[in-house]
C-alpha positions, 0 to 999 in steps of 0.5 A, a space after each residue: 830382031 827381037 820382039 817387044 811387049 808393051 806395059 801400057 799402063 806403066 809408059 814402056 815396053 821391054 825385050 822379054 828375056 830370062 826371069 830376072 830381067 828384060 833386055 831393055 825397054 823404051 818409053 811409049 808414046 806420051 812418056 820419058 824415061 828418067 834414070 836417077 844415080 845414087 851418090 852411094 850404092 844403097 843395099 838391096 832392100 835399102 835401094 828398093 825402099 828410096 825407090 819407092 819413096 822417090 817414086 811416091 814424091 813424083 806421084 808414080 805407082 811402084 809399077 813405073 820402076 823399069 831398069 835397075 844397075 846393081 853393084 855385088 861384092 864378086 862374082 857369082 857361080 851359076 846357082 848363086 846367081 840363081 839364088 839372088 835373083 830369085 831374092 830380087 826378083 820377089 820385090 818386084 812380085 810385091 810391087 805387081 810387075 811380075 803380074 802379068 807372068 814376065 819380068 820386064 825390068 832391064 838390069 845390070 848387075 856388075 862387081 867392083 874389082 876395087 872396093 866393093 860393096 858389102 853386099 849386093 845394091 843399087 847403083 842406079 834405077 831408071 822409071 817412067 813418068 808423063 811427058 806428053 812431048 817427050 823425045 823416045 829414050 831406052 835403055 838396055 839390059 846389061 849383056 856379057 859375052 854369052 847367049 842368055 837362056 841358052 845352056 850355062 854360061 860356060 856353055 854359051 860364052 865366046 873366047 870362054 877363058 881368053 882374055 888375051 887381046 884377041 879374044 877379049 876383042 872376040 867378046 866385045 864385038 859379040 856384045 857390041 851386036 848385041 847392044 844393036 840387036 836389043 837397041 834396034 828393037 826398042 827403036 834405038 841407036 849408036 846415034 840415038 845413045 847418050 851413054 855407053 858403059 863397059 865394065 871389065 878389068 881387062 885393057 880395052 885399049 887394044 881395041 877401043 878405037 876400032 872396035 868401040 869408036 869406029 863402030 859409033 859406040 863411042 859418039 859421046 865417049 865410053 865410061 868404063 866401070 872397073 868391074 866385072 860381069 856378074 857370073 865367074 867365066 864372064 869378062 866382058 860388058 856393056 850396057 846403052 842408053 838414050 836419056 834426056 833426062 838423068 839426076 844423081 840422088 843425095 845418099 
């Protein structure tokens, strides 16, 4: 099981995990979790301004952006993943939420096969605000088929190099338990969820009904994204949330 830490003043808590984000958060008690979709990919420092001016017009401080889903034009070797995150991660710095010497930010951050952005940005972000009745919500980081922080990615991934039907079914029931793993630690659920999205370019077919649906992933369908995991090697990802509340934001 993994541990949580509290960001009491923000209204949530987050899974620590590498620096450029947490494997997901949860809202405390007396707080919502709202997720809020761009009509458009917005570029990074674009993404960030809207954030910033969205949460000014709720009256919410910088530090209350908890979960973020990025597109990027392909995919990443290890030192450019490094790279961007390191630019990411220096906004968040800015806005205080690396004060406490952690990022608790979830994220994904995934590569259209088709038609992809110019470069890096925002999909979607989610944020905290004051619910004293509020029903709890999460949301998980985005996890590929490989154990983070743990050696490269080559080193860590499952079927490295095999997307046959066999071993793409190996990679996602290996991020199947980890959505349960990170979901179960911020109070969680298959039944709790209110969406699941995979991001690959490979046929889930083969083993959505069994894998997936029988598993309860799918309660209330998959939305499969066309794209890939951000690091070269990885085929296969997820991320989970449970939501009362969601808005797309005009471009």
């Amino acid at each position: 099981m993994y541990a949580t830490r509290d960001r009491a003043a923000d209204g949530y808590r987050a899974i620590p995990a590498v620096f450029q984000y947490s494997a997901g958060v949860a809202a405390l008690p007396g707080f919502r979790i709202e997720r809020a979709r761009f009509a458009q990919p917005l570029p990074l420092a674009a993404g960030f301004a809207r954030i910033a001016a969205h949460l000014q017009s709720l009256d919410r401080p910088l530090t209350a952006f908890c979960q973020c889903e990025l597109r990027s034009p392909g995919q990443f070797t290890e030192a450019g993943f490094r790279a961007f995150n390191q630019h990411y991660a220096k906004t968040l710095e800015e806005w205080g939420i690396l004060s406490e010497g952690w990022n608790p930010v979830a994220r994904s951050n995934v590569c259209p096969e088709l038609d992809p952005p110019a470069e890096p940005g925002f999909h979607a972000f989610s944020y905290t605000v004051p619910d004293p009745g509020a029903a709890p919500g999460f949301v998980t980081a985005g996890s590929g088929e490989s154990t983070e922080g743990k050696g490269s990615y080559e080193e860590s991934t499952i079927a490295h190099g095999d997307t046959s039907p066999a071993g793409l079914r190996r990679k996602a029931e290996f991020v199947l338990g980890e959505m349960e793993r990170r979901m179960a630690a911020l109070g969680g659920s298959w039944g709790a969820a209110t969406a699941a999205q995979v991001y690959t370019v490979h046929d889930i077919h083969p083993f959505l009904g069994e894998a997936l649906v029988r598993r309860g992933a799918a309660r209330h369908g998959v939305t499969w994204h066309f794209c890939r995991p951000p690091v070269l090697g990885l085929e296969y990802e997820m991320d989970v949330r449970g939501l009362a509340l969601e808005r797309v934001l005009p471009a």
